[in-house]
ZASEKOL-700798 format. One record per residue (C-alpha): residue number from 1; z, y, x; residue in one letter; chain. Coordinates in pm, 1 decimal. Example, Ala and Ser with C-alpha at 12.3 -4.5 7.8 and 13.67 -1.06 7.14 Angstrom:
2
   seq         zz         yy         xx   type   mol
     1      780.0     -450.0     1230.0      A     A
     2      714.0     -106.0     1367.0      S     A
end
This chain:
287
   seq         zz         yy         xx   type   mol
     1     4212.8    -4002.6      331.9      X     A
     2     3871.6    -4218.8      304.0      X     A
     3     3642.6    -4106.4      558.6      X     A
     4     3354.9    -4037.8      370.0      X     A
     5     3497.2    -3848.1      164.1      X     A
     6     3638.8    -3632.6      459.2      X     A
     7     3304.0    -3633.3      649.0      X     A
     8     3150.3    -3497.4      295.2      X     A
     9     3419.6    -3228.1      293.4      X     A
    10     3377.6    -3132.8      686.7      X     A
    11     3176.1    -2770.8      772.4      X     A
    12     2815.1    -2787.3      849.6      X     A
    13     2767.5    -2845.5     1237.4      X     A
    14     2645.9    -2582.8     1378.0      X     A
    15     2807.3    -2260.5     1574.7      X     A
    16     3166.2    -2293.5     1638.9      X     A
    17     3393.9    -2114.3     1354.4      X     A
    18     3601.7    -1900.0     1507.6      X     A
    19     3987.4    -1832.2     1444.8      X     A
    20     3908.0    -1590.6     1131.8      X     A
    21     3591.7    -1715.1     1013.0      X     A
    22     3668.2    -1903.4      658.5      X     A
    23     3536.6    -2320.3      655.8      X     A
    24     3249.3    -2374.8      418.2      X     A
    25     3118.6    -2708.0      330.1      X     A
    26     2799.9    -2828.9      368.9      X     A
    27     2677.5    -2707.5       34.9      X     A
    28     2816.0    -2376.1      113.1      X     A
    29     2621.3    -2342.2      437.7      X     A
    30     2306.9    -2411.3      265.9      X     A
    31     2345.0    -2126.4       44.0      X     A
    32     2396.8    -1881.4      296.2      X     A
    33     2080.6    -1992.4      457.6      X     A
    34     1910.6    -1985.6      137.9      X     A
    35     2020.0    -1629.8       73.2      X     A
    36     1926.6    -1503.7      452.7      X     A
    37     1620.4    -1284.5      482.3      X     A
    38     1338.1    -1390.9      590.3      X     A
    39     1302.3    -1313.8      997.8      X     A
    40     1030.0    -1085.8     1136.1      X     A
    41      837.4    -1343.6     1263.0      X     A
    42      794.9    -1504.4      947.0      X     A
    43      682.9    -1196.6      743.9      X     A
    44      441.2    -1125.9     1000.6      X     A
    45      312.8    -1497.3      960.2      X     A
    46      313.2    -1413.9      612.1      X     A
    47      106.1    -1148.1      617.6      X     A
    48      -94.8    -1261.5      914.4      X     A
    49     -222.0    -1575.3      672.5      X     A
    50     -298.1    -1351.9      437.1      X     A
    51     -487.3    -1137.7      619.5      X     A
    52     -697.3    -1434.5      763.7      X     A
    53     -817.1    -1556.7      386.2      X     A
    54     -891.6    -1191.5      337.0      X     A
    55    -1141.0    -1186.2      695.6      X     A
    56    -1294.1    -1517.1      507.9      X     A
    57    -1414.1    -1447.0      181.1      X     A
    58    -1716.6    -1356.4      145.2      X     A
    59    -1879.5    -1018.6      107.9      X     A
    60    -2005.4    -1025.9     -274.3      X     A
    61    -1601.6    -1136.3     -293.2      X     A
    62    -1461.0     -844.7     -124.4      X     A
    63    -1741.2     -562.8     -302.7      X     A
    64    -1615.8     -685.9     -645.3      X     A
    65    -1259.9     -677.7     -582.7      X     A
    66    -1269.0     -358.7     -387.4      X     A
    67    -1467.6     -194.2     -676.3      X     A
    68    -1246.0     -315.6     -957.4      X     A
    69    -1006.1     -154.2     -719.2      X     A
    70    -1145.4      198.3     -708.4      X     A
    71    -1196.4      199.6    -1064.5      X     A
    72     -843.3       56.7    -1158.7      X     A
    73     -671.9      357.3     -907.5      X     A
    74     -809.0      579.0    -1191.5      X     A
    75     -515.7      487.8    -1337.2      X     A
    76     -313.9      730.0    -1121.8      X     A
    77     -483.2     1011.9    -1143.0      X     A
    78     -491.8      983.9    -1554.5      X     A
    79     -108.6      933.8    -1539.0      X     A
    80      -47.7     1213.2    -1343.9      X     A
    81     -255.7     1426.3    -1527.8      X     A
    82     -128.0     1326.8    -1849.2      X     A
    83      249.3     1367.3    -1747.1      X     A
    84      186.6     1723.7    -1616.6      X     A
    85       -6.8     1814.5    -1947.7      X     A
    86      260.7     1735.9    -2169.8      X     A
    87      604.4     1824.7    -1939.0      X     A
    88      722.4     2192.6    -1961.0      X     A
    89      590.6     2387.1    -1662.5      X     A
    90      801.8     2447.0    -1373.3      X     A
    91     1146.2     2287.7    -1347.3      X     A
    92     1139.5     1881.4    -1254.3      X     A
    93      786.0     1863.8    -1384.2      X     A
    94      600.4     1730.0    -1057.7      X     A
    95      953.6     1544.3     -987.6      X     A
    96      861.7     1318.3    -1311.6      X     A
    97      493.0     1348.8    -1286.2      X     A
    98      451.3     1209.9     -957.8      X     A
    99      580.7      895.4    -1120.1      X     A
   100      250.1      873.1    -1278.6      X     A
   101       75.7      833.9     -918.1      X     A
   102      225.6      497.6     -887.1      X     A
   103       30.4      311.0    -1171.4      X     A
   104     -315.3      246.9     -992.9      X     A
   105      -87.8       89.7     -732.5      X     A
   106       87.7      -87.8     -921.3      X     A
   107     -195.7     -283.4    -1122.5      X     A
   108     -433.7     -307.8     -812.7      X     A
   109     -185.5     -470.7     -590.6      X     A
   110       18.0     -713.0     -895.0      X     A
   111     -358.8     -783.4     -943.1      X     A
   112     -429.6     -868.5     -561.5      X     A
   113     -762.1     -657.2     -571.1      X     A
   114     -886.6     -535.4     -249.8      X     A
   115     -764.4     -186.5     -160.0      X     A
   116     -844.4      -50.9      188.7      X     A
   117     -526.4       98.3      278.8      X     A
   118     -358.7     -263.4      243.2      X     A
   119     -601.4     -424.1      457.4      X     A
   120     -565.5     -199.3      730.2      X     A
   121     -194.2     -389.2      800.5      X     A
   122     -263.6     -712.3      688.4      X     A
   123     -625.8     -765.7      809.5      X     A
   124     -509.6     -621.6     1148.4      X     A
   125     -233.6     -887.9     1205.5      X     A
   126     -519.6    -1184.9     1238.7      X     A
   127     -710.4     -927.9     1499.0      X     A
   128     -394.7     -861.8     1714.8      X     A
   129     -279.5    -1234.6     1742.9      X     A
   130     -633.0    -1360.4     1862.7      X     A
   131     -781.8     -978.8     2000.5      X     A
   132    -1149.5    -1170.6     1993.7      X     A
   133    -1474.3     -974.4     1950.4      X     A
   134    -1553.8    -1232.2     1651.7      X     A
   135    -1200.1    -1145.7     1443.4      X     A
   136    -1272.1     -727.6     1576.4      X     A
   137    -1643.1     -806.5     1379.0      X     A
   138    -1459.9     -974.5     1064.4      X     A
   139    -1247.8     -696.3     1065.9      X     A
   140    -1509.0     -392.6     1041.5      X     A
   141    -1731.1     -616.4      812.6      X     A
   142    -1419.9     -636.1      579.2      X     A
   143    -1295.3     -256.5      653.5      X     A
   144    -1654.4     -170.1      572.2      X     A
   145    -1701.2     -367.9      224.5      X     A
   146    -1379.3     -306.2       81.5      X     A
   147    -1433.6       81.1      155.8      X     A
   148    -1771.8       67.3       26.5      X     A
   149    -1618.3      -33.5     -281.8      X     A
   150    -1314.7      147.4     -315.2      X     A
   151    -1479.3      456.6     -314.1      X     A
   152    -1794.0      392.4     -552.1      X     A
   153    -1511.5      259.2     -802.2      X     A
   154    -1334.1      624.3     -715.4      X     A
   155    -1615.2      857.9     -761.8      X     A
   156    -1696.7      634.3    -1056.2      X     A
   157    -1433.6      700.4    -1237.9      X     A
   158    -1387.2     1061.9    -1152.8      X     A
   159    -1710.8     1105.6    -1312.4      X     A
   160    -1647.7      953.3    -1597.2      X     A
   161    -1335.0     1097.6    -1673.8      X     A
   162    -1473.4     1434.2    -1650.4      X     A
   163    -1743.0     1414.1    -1878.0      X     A
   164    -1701.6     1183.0    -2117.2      X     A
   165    -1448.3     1363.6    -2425.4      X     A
   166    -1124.9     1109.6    -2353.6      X     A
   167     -875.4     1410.6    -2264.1      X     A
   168     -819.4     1745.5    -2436.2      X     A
   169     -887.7     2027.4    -2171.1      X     A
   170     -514.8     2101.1    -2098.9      X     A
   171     -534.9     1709.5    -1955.8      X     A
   172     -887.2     1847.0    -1792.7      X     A
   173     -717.2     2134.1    -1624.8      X     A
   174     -449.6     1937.8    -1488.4      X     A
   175     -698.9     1703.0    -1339.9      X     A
   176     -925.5     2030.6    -1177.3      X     A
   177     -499.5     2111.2    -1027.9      X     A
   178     -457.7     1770.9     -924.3      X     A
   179     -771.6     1764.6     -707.8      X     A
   180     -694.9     2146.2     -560.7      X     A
   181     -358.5     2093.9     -473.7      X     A
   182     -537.4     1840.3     -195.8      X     A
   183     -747.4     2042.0      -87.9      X     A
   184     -526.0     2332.2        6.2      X     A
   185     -446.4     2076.0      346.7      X     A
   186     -708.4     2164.7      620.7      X     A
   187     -878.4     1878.8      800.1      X     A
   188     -573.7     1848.2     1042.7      X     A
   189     -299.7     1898.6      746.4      X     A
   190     -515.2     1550.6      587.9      X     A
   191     -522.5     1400.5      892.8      X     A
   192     -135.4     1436.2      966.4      X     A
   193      -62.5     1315.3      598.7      X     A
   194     -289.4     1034.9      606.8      X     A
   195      -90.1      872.1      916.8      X     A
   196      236.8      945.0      687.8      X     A
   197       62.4      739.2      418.8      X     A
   198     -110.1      475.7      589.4      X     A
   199      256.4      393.1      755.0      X     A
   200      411.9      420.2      404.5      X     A
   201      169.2      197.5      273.6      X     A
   202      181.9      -41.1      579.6      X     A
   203      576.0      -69.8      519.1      X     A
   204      548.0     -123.5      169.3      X     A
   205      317.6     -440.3      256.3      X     A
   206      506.8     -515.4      526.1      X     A
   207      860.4     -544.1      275.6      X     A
   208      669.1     -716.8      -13.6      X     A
   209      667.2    -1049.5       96.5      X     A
   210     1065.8    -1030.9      119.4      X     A
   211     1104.7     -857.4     -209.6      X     A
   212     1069.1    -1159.8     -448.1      X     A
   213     1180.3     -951.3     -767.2      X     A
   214     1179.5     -658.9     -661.8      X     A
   215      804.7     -588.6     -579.1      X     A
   216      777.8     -377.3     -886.9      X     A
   217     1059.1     -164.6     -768.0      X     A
   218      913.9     -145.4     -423.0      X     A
   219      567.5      -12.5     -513.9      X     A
   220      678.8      243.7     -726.6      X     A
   221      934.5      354.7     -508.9      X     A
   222      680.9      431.0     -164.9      X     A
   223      382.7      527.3     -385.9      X     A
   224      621.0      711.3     -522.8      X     A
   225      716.5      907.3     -262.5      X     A
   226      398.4      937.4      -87.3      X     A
   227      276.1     1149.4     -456.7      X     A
   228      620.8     1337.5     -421.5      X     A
   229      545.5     1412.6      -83.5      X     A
   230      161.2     1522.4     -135.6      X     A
   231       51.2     1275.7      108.3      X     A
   232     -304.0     1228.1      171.6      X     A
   233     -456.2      859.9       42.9      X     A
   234     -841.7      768.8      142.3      X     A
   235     -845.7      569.5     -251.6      X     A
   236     -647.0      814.8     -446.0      X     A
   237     -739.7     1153.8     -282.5      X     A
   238    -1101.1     1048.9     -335.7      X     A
   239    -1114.4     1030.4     -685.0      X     A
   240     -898.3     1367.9     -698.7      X     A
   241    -1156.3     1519.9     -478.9      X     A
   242    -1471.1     1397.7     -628.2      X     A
   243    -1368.0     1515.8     -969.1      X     A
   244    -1391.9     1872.8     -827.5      X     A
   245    -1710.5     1792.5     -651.5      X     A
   246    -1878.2     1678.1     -999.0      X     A
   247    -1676.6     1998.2    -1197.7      X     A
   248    -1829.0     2236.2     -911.0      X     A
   249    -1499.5     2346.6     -771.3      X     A
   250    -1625.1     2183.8     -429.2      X     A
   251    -1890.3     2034.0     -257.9      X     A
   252    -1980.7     1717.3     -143.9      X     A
   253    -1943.8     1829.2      241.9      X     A
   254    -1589.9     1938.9      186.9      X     A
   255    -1517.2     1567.1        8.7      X     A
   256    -1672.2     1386.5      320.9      X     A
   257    -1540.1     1625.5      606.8      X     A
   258    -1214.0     1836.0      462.6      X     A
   259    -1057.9     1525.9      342.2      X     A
   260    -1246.4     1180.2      356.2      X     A
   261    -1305.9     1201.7      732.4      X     A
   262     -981.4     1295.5      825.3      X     A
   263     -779.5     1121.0      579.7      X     A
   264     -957.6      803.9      653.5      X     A
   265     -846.9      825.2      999.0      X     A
   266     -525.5      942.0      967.0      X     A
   267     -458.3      657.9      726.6      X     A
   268     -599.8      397.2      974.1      X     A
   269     -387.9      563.5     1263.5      X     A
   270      -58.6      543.9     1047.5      X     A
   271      -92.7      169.8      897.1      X     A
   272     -263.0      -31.3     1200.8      X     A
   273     -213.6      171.9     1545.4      X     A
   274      128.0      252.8     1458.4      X     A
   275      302.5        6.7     1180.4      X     A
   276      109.3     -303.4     1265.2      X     A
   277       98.7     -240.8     1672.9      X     A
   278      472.4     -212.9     1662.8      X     A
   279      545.6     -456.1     1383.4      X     A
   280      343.5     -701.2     1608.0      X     A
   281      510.9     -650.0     1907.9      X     A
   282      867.0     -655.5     1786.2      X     A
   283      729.8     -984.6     1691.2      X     A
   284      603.6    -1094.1     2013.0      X     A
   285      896.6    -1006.4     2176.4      X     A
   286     1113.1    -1176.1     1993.9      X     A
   287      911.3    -1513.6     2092.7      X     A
end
């Protein structure tokens, strides 16, 4: 046998093939490592980078994205609405329904507007690999602006939705149900279901980066859930809230400290002192 052709025949170097393992050739072991998934350390320098060009740009920057955020998450709540007005009550109605939860997501994050619930995984990442008090300043100027934002776009919309004539009033009724259902949850009941949803939220981000076609899939599947589950969302709870604030079924005190406060934190607590801590130490301890 020529012996180049046998050397272009011969397995990749590498480990040692044991008694059962089947030969590849070289081309063979580069599509296996093409097919691998990407490590942890590499999604978390992923999403680290990202998080870094987020702490960069500049405030005007982050204020318009984060209010063409806030107004695009009205989306979900006119989704949901509309699916409950027109499913038979009862039955797998809120099973379909909640499906309807998962189209502000979808458009703000295919969109790569600011949302705050997002930042508070990848914006942390940046702040945990270099713990300095100028990154912990980038980081509350960005939480700060992209919050702002969020929730102008949120009460925005929830305004406009209830009194300009888009909807016929079953639609308006389901909206006025949307917004009570949340706040049946005390402040502690938000504040437990906000941690549940900032981790949900801090996974999804976390996974995205890995999911090449399947990002789609991924967002609807934990947003999802999180609607399914009734878990609280700072973004999406808002504008359900302040649409009973401006139809008079609450007030603004019960927006800002039933569910804003409490949500907010829980939500923070959930995506960076739990998902992001432990995502970066696995990390670091794998290093």
């Amino acid at each position: 046998m020529d012996n180049d052709q046998g050397k272009a025949e011969e397995p990749h170097k590498g480990k040692e093939p044991g008694p059962d393992d089947p030969e590849l050739t070289r081309e063979e072991e580069e599509d296996v490592d093409e097919n691998q998934l990407p490590r942890a350390v590499v999604l978390h320098e992923i999403i680290r980078t990202q998080g870094d060009h987020e702490l960069e740009r500049t405030i005007a920057a982050l204020f318009w994205s984060a209010l063409a955020a806030g107004l695009t998450m009205g989306l979900s709540l006119m989704a949901m609405g509309l699916l409950n007005a027109n499913l038979p009550e009862g039955g797998y109605s809120k099973v379909i329904a909640s499906f309807g939860y998962s189209a502000g997501f979808l458009a703000v994050i295919l969109a790569r507007q600011q949302l705050f619930t997002e930042n508070t995984l990848t914006a942390v990442l940046p702040v945990m690999s270099a713990p300095t008090l100028h990154n912990f300043g980038r980081l509350g100027r960005l939480w700060g602006v992209v919050l702002l934002g969020n929730l102008i776009g949120t009460i925005l919309v929830a305004y406009v939705i209830l009194h300009l004539p888009l909807f016929d009033a079953k639609a308006d009724a389901k909206f006025l149900e949307i917004g009570t259902k949340v706040m049946e949850n005390d402040a502690s009941a938000m504040f437990a279901k906000g941690i549940v949803s900032g981790w949900m939220i801090a996974t999804m981000v976390w996974m995205l980066p890995a999911a090449e076609h399947a990002r789609i899939w991924i967002i609807v599947l934990i947003t999802y859930l999180m609607a399914l589950g009734d878990f609280t969302h700072i973004v999406v709870g808002s504008l359900e809230v302040a649409y009973l604030v401006f139809a008079g079924e609450a007030s603004w005190g019960d927006f800002w400290l039933t569910f804003a406060g409490p949500t907010l934190a829980g939500n923070i607590v959930g995506g960076s002192l739990i998902f992001a801590l432990i995502s970066h130490a696995q990390v670091r301890s794998d290093s």
